[in-house]
C-alpha positions in Angstrom: 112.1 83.5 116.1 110.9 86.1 118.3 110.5 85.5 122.0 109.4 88.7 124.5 112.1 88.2 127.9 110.2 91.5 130.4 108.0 94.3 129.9 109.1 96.9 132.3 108.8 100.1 133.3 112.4 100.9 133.0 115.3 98.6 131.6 118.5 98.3 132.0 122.1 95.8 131.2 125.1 95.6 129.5 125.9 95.1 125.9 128.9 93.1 126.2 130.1 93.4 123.0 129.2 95.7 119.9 125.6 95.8 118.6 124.5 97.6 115.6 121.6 100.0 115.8 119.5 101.1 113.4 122.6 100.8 111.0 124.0 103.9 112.9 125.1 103.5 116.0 127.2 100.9 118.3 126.6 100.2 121.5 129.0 98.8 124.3 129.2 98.9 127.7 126.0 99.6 130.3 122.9 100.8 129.6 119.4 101.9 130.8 116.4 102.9 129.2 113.1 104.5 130.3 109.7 105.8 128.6 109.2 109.3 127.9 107.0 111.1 126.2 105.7 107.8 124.3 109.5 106.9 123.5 112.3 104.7 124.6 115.6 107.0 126.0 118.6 104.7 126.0 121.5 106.4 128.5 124.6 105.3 128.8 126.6 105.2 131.9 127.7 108.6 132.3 123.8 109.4 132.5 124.0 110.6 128.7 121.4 110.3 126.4 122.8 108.5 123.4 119.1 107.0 121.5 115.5 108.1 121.7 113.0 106.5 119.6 109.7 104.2 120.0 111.1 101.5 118.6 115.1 100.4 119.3 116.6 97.6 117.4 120.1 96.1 118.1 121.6 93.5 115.9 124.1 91.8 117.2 128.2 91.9 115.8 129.5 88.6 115.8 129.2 86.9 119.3 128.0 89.7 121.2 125.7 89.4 124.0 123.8 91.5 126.7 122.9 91.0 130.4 119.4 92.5 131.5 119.5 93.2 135.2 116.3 92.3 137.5 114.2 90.2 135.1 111.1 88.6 136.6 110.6 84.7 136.2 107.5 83.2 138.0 105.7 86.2 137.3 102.5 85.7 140.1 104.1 82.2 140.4 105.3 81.3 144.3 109.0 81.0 142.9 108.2 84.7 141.3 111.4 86.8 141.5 113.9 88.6 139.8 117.3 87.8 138.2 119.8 88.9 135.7 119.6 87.0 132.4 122.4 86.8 129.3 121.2 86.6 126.0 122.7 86.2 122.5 121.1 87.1 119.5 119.3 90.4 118.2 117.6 92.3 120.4 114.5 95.0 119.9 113.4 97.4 122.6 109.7 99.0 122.0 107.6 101.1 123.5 103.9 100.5 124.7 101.2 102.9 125.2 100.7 101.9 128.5 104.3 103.2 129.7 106.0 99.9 129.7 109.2 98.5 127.5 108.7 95.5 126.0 112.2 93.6 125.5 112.3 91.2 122.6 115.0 88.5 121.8 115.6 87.2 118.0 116.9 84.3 117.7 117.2 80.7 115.9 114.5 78.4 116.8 117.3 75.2 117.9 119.3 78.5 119.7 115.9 79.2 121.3 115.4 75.1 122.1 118.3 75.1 124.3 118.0 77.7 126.5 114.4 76.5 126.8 115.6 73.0 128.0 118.1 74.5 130.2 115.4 76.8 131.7 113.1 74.2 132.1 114.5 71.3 133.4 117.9 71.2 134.8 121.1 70.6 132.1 121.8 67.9 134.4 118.9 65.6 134.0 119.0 62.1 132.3 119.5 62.7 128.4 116.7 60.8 127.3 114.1 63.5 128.9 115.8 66.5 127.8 115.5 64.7 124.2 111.9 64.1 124.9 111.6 67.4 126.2 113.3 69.4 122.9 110.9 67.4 120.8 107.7 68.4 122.4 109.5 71.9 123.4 110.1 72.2 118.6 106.2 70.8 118.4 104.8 73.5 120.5 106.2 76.1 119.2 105.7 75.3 115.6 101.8 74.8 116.5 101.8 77.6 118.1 103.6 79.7 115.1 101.3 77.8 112.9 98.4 78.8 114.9 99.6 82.3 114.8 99.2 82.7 111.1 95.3 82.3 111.4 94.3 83.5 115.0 92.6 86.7 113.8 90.5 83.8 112.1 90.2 80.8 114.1 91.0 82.0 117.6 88.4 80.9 119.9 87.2 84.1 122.6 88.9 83.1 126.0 86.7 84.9 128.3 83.2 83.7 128.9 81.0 85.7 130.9 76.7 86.2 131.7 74.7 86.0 134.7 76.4 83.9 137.4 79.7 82.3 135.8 83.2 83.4 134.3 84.8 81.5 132.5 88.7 82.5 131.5 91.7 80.8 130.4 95.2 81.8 128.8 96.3 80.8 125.7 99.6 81.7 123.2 96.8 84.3 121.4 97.2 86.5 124.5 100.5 88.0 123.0 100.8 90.2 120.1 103.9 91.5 119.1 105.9 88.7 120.0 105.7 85.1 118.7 106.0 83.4 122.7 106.6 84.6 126.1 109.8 83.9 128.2 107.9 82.2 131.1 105.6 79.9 132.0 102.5 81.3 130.1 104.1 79.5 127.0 107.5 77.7 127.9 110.8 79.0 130.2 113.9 81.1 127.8 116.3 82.6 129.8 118.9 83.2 127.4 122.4 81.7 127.7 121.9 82.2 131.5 120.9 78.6 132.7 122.9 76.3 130.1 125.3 75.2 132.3 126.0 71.6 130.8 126.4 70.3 127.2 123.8 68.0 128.2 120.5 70.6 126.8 122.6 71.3 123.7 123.4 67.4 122.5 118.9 66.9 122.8 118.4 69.5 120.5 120.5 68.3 118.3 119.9 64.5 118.5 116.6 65.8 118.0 117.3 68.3 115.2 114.0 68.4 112.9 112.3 66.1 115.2 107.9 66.5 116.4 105.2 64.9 117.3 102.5 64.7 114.6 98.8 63.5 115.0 98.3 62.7 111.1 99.9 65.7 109.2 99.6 67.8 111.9 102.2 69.1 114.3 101.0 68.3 117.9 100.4 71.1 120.3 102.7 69.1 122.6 102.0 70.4 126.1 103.7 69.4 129.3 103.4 70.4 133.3 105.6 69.8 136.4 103.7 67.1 137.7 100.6 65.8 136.9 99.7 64.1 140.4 99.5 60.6 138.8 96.5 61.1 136.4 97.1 63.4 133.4 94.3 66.3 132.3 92.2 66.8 128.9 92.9 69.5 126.9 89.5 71.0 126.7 89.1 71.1 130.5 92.1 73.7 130.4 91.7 75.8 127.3 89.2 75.9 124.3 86.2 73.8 124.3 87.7 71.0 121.5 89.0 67.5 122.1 92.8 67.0 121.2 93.1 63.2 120.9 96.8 63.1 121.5 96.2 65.2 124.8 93.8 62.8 126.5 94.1 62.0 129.9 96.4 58.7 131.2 98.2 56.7 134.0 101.7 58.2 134.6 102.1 54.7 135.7 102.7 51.4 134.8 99.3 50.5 137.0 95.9 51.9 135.2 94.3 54.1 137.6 90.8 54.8 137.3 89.6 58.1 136.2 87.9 60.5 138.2 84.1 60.5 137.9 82.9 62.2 141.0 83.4 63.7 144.4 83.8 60.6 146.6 86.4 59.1 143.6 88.0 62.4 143.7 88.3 62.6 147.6 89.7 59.0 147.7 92.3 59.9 144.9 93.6 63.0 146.1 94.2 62.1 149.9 95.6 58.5 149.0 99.7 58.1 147.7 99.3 56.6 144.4 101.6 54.7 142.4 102.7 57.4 139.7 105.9 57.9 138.2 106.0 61.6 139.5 105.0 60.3 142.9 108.6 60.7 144.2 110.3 61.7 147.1 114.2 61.2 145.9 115.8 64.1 146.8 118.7 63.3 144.7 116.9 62.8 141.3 114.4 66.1 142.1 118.1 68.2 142.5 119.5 66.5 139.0 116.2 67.3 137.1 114.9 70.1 138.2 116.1 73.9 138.2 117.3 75.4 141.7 114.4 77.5 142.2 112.0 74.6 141.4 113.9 72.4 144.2 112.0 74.9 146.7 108.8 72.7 146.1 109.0 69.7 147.6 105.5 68.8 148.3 104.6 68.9 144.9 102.5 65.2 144.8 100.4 65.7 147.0 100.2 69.0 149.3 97.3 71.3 151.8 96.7 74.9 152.1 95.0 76.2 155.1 92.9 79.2 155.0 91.5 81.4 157.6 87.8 82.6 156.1 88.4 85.8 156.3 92.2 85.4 154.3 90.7 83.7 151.9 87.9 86.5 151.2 90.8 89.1 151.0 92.6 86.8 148.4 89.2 86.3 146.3 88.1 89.3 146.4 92.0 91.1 145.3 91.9 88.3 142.5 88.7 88.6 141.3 87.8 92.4 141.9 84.4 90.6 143.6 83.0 91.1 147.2 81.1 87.8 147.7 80.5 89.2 151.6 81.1 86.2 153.9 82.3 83.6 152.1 80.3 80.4 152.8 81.5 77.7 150.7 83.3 76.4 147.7 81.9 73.7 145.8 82.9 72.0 142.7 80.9 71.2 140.0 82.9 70.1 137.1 86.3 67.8 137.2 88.5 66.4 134.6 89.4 62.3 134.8 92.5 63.9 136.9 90.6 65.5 139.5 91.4 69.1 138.6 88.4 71.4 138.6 87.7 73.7 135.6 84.2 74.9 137.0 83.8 75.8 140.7 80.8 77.6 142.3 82.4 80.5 145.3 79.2 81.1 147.4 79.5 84.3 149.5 76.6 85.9 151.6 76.8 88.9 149.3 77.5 87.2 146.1 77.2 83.6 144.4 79.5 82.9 141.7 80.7 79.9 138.9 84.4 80.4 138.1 86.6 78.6 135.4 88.7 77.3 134.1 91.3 75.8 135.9 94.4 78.8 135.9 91.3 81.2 136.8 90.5 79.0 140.1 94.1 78.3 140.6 95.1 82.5 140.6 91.5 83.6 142.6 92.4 81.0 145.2 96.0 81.7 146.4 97.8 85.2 146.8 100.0 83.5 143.4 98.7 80.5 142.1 97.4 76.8 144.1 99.5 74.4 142.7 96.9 72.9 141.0 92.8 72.8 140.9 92.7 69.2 141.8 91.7 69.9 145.0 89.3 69.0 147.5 87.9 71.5 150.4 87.3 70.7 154.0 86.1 73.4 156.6 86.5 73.7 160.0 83.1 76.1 161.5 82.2 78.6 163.8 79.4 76.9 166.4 77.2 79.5 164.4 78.3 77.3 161.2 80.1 79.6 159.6 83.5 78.6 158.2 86.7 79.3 160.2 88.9 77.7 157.9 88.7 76.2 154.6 91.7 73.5 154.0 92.5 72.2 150.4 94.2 69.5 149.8 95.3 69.0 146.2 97.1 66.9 144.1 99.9 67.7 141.3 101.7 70.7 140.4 100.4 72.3 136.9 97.8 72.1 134.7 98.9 68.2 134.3 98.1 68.1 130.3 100.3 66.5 128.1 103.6 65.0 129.5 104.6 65.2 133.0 108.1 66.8 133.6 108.8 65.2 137.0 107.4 61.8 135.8 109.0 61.9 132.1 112.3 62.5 134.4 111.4 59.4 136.3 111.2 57.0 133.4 114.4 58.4 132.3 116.2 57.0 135.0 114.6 53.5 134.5 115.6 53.7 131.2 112.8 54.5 128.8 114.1 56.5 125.9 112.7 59.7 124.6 110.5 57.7 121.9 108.6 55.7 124.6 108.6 58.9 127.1 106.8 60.5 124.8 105.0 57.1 123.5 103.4 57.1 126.9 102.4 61.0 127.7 101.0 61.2 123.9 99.2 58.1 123.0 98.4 58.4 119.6 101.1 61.1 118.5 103.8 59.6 115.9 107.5 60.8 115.8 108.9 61.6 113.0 111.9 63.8 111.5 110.3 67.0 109.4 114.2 68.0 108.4 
């Protein structure tokens, strides 16, 4: 299992106990590392130069463990920042052409599973969602392993582009020396760090051998914060194909109607639904959710107000476009859960169609919106030109697959993992692969 935690310019931590490198030397105590000359120069604390190589390996002696110091989580996110992280496991430093330090962790895949739970959702959250959550958590990641073995085959290109439109998303494919990331671009691992209950360690193994299969398939189990009551198609977020287990549903007990057009989707996303992730408990949001995720409170329903001329310095840092005065933004494409994956940015300069919906998301906001199920209102000048543009969206993600804040939900009125996951995957089956 390999799992990349930072690529940095320069690195530095402590090996708290004795790791092996390359077979020839031990290292304990603090260290730092930097690029030079196309190679990795470990020093140690006395500013000594003890390694230099383009590629360092450490494998670990017995229990030991190491502490990187400033690792970014959130990266472009708006709960971005930095942190120091303890890992366990083998370790593998290596240098890139472009001057950065890629730090790779090795480690078991049920080691990896429990850090992820912890990382994701809080260690304190009902049992039967972090069970839930370390089966669809083993699913992904063996689809995405298995898809791994065959991308220089079967991968799909993941940037469109000709006259008038872009088209982008982000898919496991955009790594390459790693298996997955360590943030939200695949799924949250932040070492031994946020396992601070037993509670993330009894899932995994309750769950030990455990996925979601469609036939004799694993499932590419995906999963958001909160899907805003209706959750998203697959092929509205990634590759053009339809994943039957990934269609979109009700996180409710009450069918709500799908979302067909403008008028549906400006009724939907300014009403207060029924939806299991539709909740204001502060109590339950601090059990289930991580301490920097309990900073978003408005993650239902929420509004971003934009003067016109902010928002054309946010488009045009994002996108590397000058649409001129940017008149309007109007959508022309939305999944059954309101989230755009094609929107049309009209400036006076320049018309454009952007997709899909992670590429609106990231050119719309100085991180990311919270979501592209949005609607926009604008306020004008008396000329007619827009003053301010005000979105008001719905959920907090991409909203395929299951929804965190919802699964967390029907925890607490005591579904169990099987009909969690029962209800986000429709026709997935559980079963136990060893």
């Amino acid at each position: 299992m390999v799992g990349i935690i930072d690529r940095c310019r320069e690195v530095s931590g402590n090996f708290n106990l004795l790791f092996a490198v390359d077979g020839s030397h031990q290292l304990e105590g603090k260290f730092s590392g930097r690029i030079e000359h196309g190679q990795i120069v470990l020093t140690d604390s006395t500013g000594k130069d003890v390694i230099k190589a383009k590629e360092i390996r450490c494998d670990a002696v017995a229990d030991a463990t190491f502490t990187l110091h400033d690792v970014m989580i959130g990266k472009e996110f708006h709960w971005e920042r930095k942190e120091d992280q303890t890992f366990c496991g083998n370790l593998r430093l290596i240098a890139h052409d472009d001057g950065t330090i890629a730090v790779i962790n090795q480690i078991s895949v049920e080691e990896y599973l429990a850090s992820v739970i912890s990382s994701e959702m809080s260690g304190e959250a009902p049992f039967e969602l972090l069970k839930a959550h370390a089966i669809i958590s083993r699913s992904w990641l063996a689809a995405m392993l298995e898809r791994k073995k065959g991308s220089s085959i079967t991968a799909p290109p993941r940037a469109i582009q000709h006259e008038g439109e872009f088209i982008r998303w982000y898919d496991r494919e955009d790594h390459d020396i790693f298996d997955v990331c360590a943030d939200d671009h695949c799924q949250r691992y932040q070492g031994i760090t946020r396992i601070i209950s037993e509670g993330a360690l009894k899932a995994v193994e309750a769950t030990r051998g455990a996925f979601l299969l469609y036939g004799e398939e694993i499932c590419d189990a995906r999963f958001s914060k909160a899907c805003g009551g209706l959750t998203e198609e697959f092929e509205n977020t990634w590759e053009d194909k339809r994943v039957p287990y990934l269609e979109s549903i009700s996180d409710s007990s009450i069918e709500h109607p799908k979302i067909l057009n403008e008028p549906a989707a400006e009724d939907w996303i300014l009403s207060n639904p029924d939806a299991y992730c539709n909740t204001t408990d502060e109590t339950l949001v601090r059990q289930i959710l991580p301490s920097f995720d309990q900073e978003t409170t408005n993650f239902f329903r929420w509004a971003v107000d934009y003067e016109r001329s902010d928002l054309e310095e946010i488009i045009r840092s994002k996108s590397g476009i000058d649409f001129g005065t940017l008149l309007d933004l109007v959508p022309l494409q939305r999944g059954p859960s309101g989230r755009i994956f094609r929107l049309k940015i009209e400036g006076s300069k320049k018309t454009l169609i952007v997709g899909k919906e992670l590429e609106i998301r990231r050119w719309l906001s100085r991180t990311h919106l919270y979501s592209s199920a949005f609607i926009v209102m604008k306020e004008r000048e008396k000329d007619g030109t827009p003053k301010h543009f005000l979105l008001y969206g719905a959920g907090w993600g991409h909203g395929v697959g299951l929804c965190q804040i919802g699964a967390a939900v029907m925890a607490t009125k005591q579904f169990s993992a099987e009909e969690i996951l029962k209800h986000y995957f429709r026709n997935a089956q559980l079963q136990k692969l060893y």
